[in-house]
C-alpha positions as CSV (number, residue, x, y, z in Angstrom):
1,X,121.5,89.8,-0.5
2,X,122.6,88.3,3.1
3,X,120.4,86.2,5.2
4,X,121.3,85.6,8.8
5,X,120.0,82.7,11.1
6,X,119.3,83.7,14.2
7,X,119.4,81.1,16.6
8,X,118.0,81.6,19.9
9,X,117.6,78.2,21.3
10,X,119.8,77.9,24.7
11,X,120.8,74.2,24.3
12,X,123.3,72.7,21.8
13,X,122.4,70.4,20.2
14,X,118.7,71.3,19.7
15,X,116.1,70.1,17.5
16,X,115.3,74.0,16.7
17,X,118.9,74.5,15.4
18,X,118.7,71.5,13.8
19,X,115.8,72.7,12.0
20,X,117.3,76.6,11.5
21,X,120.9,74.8,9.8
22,X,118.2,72.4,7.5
23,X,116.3,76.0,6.3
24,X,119.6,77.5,5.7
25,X,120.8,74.2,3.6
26,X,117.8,74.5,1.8
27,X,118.4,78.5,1.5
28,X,122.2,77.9,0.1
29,X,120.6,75.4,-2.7
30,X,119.1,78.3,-3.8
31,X,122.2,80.2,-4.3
32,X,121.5,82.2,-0.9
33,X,124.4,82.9,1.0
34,X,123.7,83.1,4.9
35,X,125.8,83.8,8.0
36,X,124.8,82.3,11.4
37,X,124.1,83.8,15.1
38,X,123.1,81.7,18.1
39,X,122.5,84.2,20.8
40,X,123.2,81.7,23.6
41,X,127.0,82.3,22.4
42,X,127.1,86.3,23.5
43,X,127.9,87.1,26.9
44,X,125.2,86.3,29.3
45,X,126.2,88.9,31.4
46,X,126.8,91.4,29.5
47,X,122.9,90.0,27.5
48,X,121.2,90.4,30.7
49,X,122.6,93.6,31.9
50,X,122.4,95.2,28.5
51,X,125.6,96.2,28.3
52,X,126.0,97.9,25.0
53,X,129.9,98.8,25.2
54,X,130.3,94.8,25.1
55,X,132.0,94.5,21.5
56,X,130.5,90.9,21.5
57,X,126.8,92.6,21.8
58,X,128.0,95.4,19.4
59,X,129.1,93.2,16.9
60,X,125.8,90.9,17.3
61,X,123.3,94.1,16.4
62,X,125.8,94.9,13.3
63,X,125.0,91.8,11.6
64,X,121.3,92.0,12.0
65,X,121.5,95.4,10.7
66,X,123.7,94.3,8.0
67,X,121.2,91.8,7.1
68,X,118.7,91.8,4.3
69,X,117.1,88.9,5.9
70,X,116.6,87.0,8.8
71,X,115.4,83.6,9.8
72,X,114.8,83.4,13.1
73,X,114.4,80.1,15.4
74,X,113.3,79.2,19.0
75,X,112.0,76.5,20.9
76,X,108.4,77.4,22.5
77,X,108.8,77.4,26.2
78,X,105.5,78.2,28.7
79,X,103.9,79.2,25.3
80,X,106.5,82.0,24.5
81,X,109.6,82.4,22.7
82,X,113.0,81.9,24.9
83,X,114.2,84.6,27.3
84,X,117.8,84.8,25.7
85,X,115.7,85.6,22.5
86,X,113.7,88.0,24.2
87,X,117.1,89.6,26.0
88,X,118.5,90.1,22.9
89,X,115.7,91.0,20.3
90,X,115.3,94.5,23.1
91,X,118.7,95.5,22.0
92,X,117.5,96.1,19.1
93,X,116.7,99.4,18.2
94,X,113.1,100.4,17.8
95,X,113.3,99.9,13.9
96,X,115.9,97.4,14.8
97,X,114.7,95.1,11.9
98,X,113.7,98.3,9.2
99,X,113.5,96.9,5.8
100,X,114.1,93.0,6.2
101,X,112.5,89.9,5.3
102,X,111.9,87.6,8.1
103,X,111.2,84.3,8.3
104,X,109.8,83.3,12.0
105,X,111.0,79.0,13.0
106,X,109.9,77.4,16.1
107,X,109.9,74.0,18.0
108,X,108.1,72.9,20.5
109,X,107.2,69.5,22.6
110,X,103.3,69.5,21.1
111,X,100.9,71.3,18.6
112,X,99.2,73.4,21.6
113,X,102.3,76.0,21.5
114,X,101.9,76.4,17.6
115,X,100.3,79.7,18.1
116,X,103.0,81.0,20.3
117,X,104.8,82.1,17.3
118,X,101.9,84.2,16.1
119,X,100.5,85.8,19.3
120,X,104.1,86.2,20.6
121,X,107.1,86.7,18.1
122,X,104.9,87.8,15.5
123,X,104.1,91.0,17.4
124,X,107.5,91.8,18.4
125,X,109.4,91.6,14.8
126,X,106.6,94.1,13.4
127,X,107.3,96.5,16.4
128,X,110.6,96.4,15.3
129,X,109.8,97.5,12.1
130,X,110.1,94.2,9.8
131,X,109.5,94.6,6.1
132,X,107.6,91.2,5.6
133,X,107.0,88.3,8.4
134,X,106.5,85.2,6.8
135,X,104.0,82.4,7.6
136,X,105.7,81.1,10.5
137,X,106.4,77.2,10.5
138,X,106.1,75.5,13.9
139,X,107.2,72.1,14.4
140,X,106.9,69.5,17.2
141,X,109.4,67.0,18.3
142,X,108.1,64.1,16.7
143,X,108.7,65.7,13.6
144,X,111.9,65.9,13.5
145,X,114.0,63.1,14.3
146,X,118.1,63.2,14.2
147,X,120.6,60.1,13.5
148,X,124.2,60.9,13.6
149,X,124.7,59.2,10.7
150,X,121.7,60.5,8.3
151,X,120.8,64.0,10.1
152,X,117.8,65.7,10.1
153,X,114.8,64.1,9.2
154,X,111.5,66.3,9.0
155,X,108.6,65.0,8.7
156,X,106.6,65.3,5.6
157,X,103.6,67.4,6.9
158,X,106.6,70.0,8.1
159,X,108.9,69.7,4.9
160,X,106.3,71.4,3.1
161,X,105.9,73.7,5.2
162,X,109.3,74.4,5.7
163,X,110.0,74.9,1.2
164,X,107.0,76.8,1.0
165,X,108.9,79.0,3.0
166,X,112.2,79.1,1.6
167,X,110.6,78.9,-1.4
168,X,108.5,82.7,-0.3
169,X,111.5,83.9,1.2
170,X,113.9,83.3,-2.2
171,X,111.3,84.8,-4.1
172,X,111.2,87.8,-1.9
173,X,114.8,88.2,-2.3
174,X,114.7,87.8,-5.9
175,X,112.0,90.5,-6.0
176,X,113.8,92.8,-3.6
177,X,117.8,92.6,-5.8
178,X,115.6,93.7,-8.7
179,X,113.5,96.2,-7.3
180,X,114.8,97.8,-4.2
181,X,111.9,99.8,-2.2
182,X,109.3,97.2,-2.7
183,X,107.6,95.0,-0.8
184,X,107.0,91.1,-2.6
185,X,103.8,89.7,-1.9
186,X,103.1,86.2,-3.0
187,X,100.7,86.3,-5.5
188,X,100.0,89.8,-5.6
189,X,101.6,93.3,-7.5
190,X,104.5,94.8,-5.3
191,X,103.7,98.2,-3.6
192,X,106.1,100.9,-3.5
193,X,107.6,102.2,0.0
194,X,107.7,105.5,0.1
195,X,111.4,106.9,0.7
């Protein structure tokens, strides 16, 4: 089972890929191997312009469509998700995201954009046809604090937060490698996609 971080943060370094590179550490512990896509890396022109012979775009929409899961990270701008995000997630076909696992990350400069994730992203991954969104984990900048010589730190109120969802996600995995064409539910019996 492949995961894919998908970064869509246009600044480098950011606290939000910070954060996306700390879930996929904690993902990897877990005997999860991941592959990584920041979207500010594809061509902006050919992004904004929707150019789909670009083999850079081409290549991008392969590997979410080779994916079994995604996490997917953005800083909270204007209470939305980023406009290179945005750009990208409509390349996507309409079932663009049929049959994955995702796992929604976002950062953001106070707790009055936490929603954002729900009322905006949250929307947009099950129009494009997302087995399972995860409880989204939101994060502020004061809760995650980076020293070049120690890393990330995340606060404790996040880092629960933050292996609850690994922690769902894993176990969603698990479930899925033993019983393809169900959908894991914590805590509750899987139901059967019809085929």
């Amino acid at each position: 089972m492949s995961i894919l971080l998908l970064g869509g943060s246009p600044a480098a370094p950011s606290s939000t890929g910070r954060l996306l590179e700390h879930v996929g550490d904690k993902l990897a512990a877990l005997g999860h191997r991941h592959s990584k896509l920041n979207v500010r890396d594809l061509p902006a022109k050919a992004l904004l312009h929707a150019d789909f012979a670009d083999l850079a775009l081409k290549r991008a929409i392969e590997v979410v469509a080779e994916a079994d899961a995604i996490v997917i990270a953005t800083p909270i701008y204007k209470a939305s998700y980023t406009g290179i995000l945005k750009a990208f997630l409509d390349l996507l076909p309409q079932d663009g995201l049929k049959d994955k696992l995702v796992l929604p990350l976002a950062t953001g400069g106070s707790q009055s954009h936490m929603l954002a994730l729900d009322y905006a992203l949250r929307p947009v991954l099950q129009a494009l046809d997302a087995r399972q969104v995860f409880t989204s984990i939101y994060a502020t900048s004061q809760q995650l604090s980076w020293s070049d010589v120690s890393g990330l730190t995340v606060d404790q109120s996040i880092a629960w937060r933050v292996q609850a969802g690994v922690d769902a996600l894993s176990a969603a995995l698990h479930a899925q490698r033993q019983q393809p064409g169900e959908v894991f539910v914590a805590n509750a019996q899987p139901v059967r996609l019809a085929r």
